[in-house]
N, C-alpha and C positions, 0 to 999 in steps of 0.2 A: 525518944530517939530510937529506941529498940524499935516500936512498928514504923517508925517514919523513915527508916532505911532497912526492912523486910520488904522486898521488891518482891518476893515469894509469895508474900501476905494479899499481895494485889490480885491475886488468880488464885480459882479453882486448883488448877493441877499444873504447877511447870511443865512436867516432862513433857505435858501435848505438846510444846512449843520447843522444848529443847531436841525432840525428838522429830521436827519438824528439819529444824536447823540440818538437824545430822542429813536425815530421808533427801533433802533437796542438797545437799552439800555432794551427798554418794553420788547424786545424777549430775551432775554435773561433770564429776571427775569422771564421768560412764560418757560423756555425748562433746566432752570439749578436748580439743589437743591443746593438751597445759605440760607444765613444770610440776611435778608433786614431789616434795618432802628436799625440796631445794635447801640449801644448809646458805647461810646466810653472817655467821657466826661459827667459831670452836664449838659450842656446848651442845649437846645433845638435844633436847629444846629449840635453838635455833635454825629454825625453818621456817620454810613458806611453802604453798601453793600457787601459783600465778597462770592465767588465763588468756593470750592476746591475742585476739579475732584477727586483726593483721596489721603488719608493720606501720608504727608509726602513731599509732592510737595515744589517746589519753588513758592513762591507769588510774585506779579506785582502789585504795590498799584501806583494806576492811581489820579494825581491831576489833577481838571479842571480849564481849564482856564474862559476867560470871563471878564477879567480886573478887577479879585478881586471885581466885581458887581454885575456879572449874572453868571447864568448856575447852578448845584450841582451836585451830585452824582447821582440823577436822570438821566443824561444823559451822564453818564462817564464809564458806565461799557459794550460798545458795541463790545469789542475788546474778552470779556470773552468766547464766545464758539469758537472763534480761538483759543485762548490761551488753552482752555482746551481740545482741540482734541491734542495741542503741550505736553501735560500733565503739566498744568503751573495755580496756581490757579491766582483768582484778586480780587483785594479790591480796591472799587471804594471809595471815603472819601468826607464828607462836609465840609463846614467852612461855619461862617457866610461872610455877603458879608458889603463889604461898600458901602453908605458910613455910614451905622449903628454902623461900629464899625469899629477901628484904624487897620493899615498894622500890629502893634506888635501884636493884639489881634488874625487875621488870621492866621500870624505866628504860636504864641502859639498853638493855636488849630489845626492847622497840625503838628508840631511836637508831639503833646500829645495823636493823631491818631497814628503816629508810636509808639510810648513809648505802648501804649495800645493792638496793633498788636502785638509786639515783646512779653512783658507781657503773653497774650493771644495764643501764637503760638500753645502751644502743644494743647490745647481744642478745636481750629478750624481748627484743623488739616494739617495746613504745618508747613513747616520747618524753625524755625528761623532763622539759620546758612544764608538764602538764601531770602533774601529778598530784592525787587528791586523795584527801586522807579522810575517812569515818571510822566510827568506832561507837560503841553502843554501850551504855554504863561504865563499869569501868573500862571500857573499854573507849567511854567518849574519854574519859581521863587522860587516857595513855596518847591517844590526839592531839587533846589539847596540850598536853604536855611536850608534845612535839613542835609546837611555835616558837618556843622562845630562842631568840634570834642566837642569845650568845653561845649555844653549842650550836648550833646551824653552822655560823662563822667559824668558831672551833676546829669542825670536822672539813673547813673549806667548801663546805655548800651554799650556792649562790642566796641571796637575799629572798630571791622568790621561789625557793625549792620547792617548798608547797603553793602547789596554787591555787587551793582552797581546803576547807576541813568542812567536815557534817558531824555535828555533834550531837548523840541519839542520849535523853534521858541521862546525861552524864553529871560526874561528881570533879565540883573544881575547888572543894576547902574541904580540905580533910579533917579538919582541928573536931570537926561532933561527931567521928568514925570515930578518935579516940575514946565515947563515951557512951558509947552502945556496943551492943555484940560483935561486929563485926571485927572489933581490936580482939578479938579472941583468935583469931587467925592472922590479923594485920601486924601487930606487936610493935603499934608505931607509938614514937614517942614527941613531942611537941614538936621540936630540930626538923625530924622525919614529914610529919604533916604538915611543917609551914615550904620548907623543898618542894615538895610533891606535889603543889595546890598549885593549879595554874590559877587561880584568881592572883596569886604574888606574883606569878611571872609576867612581864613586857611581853606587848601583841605588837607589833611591828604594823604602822599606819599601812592602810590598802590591804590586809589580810584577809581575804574574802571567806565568808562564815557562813554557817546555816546550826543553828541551833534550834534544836526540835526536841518535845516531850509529848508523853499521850496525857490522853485524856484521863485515865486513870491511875497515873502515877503517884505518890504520895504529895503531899504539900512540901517536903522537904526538897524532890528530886526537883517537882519544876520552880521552888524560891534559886534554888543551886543555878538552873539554868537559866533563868529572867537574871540572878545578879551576876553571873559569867558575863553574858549578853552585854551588858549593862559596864561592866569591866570593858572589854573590848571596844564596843561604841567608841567610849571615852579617849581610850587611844589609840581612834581612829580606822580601825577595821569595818570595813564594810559589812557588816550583821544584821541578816533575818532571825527573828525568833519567834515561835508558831506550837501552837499545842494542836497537837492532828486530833481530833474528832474519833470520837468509835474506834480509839486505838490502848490497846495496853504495854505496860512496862517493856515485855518477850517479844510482842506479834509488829511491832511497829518497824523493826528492821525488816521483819519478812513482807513486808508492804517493799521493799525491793524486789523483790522476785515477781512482782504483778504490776506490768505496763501500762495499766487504765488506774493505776491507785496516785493519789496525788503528792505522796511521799515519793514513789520513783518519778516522779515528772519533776518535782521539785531539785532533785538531786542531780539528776540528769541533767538539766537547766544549766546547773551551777559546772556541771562539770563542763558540759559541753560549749557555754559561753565566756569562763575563765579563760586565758591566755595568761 
């Protein structure tokens, strides 16, 4: 379980890739008129970035990964001048990171980024009807974590709030985190990782999906993603699932930011033919 969720193990050197994130994230916030360090939330943490080429658009609200420890929206918004030559805006989103603060508390605070987006749609001008969610390891988590219908309703947001999700390399059963390294920062307890796993949670039929892994991911990440897939199918959500070729754990989101790669065409696709 230790190397079968070392996502670090899969690569040479992170930082090429994390340090990529950041390098394309900085130009972005240099060449686009956005919103930077938009509060979304009370907590210090709660913030966004967001990006909209012009009124009315579809948004792409990008979660980052990092194993719920490292990374933020600082380095999540590098896909945004692809996206907006596609006429697609993006909102890149924070959470705090653990282990300062529990999986429910991360939770919360991405979901309350949506509720506040959705809220907020007509003053930053897209479109709420059209709003698409990604996210990449954990950060596919915190996505899919975002389907389940009964806080959607809860918070009074409509059935089709989201009107699709792209889930990059993501983790949807937490119960074998509690039995590797990674509960050394996680401090989850059974209660904690049966909650948090959207494999338990309701997919709400017509939920339009894209769930994607590379080619070099462990056996662990893409079984997670084939029996997610497979979850959702069943209750009815409309689901692609697809291993990208010549892509690893890190570089696979940054296949957004390149308009000839078949990862941003795929995404686009979903976003752009959603209603």
């Amino acid at each position: 379980m230790d190397r079968e969720y070392f996502a670090r193990g899969t690569v040479p050197d992170v930082e090429i890739f994390i340090d990529t994130y950041g390098r394309l994230s900085r130009l972005a916030k240099r060449t686009l008129r956005g919103g930077i360090d938009i509060a979304f939330g009370p907590g210090a943490d709660e913030t966004l970035d967001i990006f909209v080429p012009k009124p009315g658009t579809p948004l792409f609200v990008f979660i980052h990964g990092g194993f719920w420890r490292a990374l933020s929206k600082d380095e999540s918004s590098f896909m945004a001048p692809a996206f907006h030559r596609a006429g697609v805006a993006v909102a890149a989103i924070n959470y705090s990171l653990a282990p300062l603060v529990s999986i429910d508390e991360i939770v919360r605070q991405t979901r309350l980024s949506i509720v506040w987006l959705w809220r907020n749609a007509e003053r930053l001008g897209f479109d709420a009807d059209r709003i698409h969610i990604g996210g990449s390891s954990a950060g596919g988590h915190l996505a899919a974590m975002l389907l389940d219908g009964e806080w959607q309703a809860s918070e009074g947001l409509p059935r089709n709030a989201i009107a699709s999700v792209t889930l990059f390399s993501g983790l949807f059963d937490l119960e074998p985190l509690r039995h590797c390294h990674v509960n050394d920062w996680m401090k989850l307890d059974e209660a904690q990782a049966r909650r948090n796993s959207p494999i338990h949670v309701p997919v709400a039929a017509g939920t339009k999906m894209h769930v994607a892994f590379a080619e070099t991911d462990t056996n662990e990440f893409k079984r997670q993603s084939r029996d997610y897939a497979k979850h959702c199918t069943r209750a009815g959500a409309h689901v692609s699932c697809i291993e990208y070729a010549n892509t690893n754990h890190f570089d696979i989101v940054l296949k957004l930011a390149e308009e000839g790669t078949t990862v941003f065409r795929d995404v686009i696709r979903q976003v752009l033919d959603s209603k």
